[in-house]
C-alpha positions in Angstrom: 1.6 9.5 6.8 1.5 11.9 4.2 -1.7 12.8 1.2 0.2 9.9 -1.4 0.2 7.5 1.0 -3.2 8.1 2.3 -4.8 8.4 -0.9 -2.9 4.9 -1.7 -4.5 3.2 1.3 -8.3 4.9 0.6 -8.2 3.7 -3.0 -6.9 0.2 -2.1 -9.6 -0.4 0.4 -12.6 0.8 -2.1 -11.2 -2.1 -4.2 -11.4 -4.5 -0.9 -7.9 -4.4 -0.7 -6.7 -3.7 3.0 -3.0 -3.1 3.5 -1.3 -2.0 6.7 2.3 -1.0 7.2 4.9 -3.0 9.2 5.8 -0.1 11.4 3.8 -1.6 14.9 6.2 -4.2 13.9 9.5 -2.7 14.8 11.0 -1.2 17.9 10.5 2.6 18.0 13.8 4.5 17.0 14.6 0.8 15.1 15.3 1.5 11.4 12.3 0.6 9.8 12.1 -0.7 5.8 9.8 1.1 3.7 7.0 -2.7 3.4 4.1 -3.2 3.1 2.0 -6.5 4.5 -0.8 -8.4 2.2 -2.6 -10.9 3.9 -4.5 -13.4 1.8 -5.1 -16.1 4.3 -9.3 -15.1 3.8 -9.2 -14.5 0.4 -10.1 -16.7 -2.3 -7.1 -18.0 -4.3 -8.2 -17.0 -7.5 -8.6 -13.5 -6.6 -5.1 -13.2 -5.1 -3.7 -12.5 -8.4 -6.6 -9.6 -9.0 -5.7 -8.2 -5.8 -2.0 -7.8 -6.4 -2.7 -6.4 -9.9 -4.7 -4.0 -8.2 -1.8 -2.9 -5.6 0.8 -3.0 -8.5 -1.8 -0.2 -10.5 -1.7 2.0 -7.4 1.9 1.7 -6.5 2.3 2.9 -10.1 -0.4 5.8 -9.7 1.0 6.7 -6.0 4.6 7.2 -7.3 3.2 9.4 -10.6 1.6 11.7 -7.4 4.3 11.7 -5.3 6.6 13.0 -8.2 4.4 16.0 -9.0 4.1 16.6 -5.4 7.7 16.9 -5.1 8.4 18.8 -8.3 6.5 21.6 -7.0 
């Protein structure tokens, strides 16, 4: 993992969003997609829509960090 990422997961989680990569879902050495999983099978309905709002905003701020990490 590197700081973006981390820094993505820590802010999602202080909203009461937990994400978790799909990676202990592959086969190591397997080529792995770059995904994400949501779960929302304990979360109210009406706040589903919240929460993806929420991960959209950071997905958004994580990309603006990960640029000026890589500019420099």
């Amino acid at each position: 993992k590197n700081i973006v990422t981390e820094t993505f997961i820590k802010k999602l989680r202080e909203n009461q969003i937990n994400i978790d990569s799909v990676d202990r879902n592959y086969l190591n050495n397997f080529h792995k997609e770059k995904l994400l999983k949501l779960n929302v099978s304990n979360v109210k309905e009406e706040r589903i829509e919240e929460g993806i709002r929420k991960v959209i905003e950071e997905i958004k701020q994580a990309e603006r960090l990960n640029f000026q990490f890589k500019k420099e």
